[in-house]
N, C-alpha and C positions, 0 to 999 in steps of 0.2 A: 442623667443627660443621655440624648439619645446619637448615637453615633449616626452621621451623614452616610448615606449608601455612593458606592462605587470609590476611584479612586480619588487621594486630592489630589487636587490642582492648585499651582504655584499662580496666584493674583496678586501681582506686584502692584502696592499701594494700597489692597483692601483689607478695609478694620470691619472684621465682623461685627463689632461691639458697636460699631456707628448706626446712625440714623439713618444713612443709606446704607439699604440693602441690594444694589443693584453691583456685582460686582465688576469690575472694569475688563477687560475683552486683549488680545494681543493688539498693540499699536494704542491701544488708548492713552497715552500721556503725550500724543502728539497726531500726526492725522493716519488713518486705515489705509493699511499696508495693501495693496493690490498683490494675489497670489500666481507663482510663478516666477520672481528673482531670485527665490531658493531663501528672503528673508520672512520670517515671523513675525517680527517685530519692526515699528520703525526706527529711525534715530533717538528720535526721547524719549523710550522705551528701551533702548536698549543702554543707554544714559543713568537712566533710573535705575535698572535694574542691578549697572555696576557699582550706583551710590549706594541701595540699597546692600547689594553681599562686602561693599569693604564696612559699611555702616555694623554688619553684623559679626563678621571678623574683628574689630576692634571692639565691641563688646566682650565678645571672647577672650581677647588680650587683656580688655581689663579682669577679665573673672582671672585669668591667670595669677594675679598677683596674690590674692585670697585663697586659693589654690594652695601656692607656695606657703602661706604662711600655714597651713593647714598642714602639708607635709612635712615642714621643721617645726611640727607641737614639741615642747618637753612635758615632760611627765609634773603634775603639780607637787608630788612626793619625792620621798627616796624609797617608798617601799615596792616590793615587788607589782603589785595591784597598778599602781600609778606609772610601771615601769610599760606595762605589759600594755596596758589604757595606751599609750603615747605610742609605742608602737603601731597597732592595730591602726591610731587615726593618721598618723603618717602615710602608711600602706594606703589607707585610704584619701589622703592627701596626693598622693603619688600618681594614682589611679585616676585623679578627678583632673591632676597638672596633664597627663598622658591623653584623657579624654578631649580637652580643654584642645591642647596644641595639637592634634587630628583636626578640630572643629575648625579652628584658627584656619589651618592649609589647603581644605575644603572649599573655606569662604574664599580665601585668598585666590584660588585656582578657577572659581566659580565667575569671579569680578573678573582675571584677569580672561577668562574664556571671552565675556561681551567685550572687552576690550576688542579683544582680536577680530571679533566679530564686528565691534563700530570701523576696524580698519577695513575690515572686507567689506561695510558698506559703502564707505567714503570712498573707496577704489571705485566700484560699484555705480556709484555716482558720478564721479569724473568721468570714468569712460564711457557712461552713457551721455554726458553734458560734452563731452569732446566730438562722440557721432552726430549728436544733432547739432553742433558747432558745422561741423561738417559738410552739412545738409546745404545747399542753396537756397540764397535768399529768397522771397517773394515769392511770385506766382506760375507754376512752371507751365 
């Protein structure tokens, strides 16, 4: 398989593996963001993208649990061999719980980033829906 050239890019909602191959664009899970408000994205996009990283954070939460059990293996013996086995998968166990919950606070901080960001839109929003509130009626 042959490796794509240049960087990836993060396309919230696209499955390679589908029949479409057009991949979706910033603002596409709702209407094209006109550039210049400092946003990328629109509101159901930046929506998606928070369902998306807690969607993927709780997958993570779940591998945790699998993790754990991997870290408290006991050895299937009493002899040294079986002792020394159980050790090593625990260490490895431990490493995988370690890896796991970095991933987890990643996602977690990632979601709560568009959070912040759907508040800076909705601000965003109001205050420009408050100037043209503003504005005088009818025909000047």
């Amino acid at each position: 398989m042959t490796v794509p050239e240049g960087t990836p890019v993060y396309q919230p909602g696209f499955d390679p593996g589908s029949v479409c191959k057009a991949p979706p664009t910033g603002g596409s899970y709702g209407t094209p963001v006109a550039e210049g408000a400092g946003f990328k994205y629109d509101e159901a996009t930046l929506h998606e993208l928070v369902k998306e990283w807690s969607a993927l954070a709780q997958e993570y939460k779940d591998d945790l649990d699998a993790a754990g059990k991997i870290a408290r293996a006991q050895p299937p013996g009493l002899e040294y061999a079986s002792g020394n086995n159980a050790d090593v998968t625990q260490h490895s166990g431990g490493a995988l719980t370690a890896a796991l919950t970095q991933r987890v606070n990643y996602c977690q901080n990632m979601a709560t980033k568009y959070r912040v960001a759907l508040g800076k839109y909705a601000t965003a929003e109001d205050h420009a829906t408050s100037v043209i509130n503003q504005q005088p009626k009818g025909i000047a």
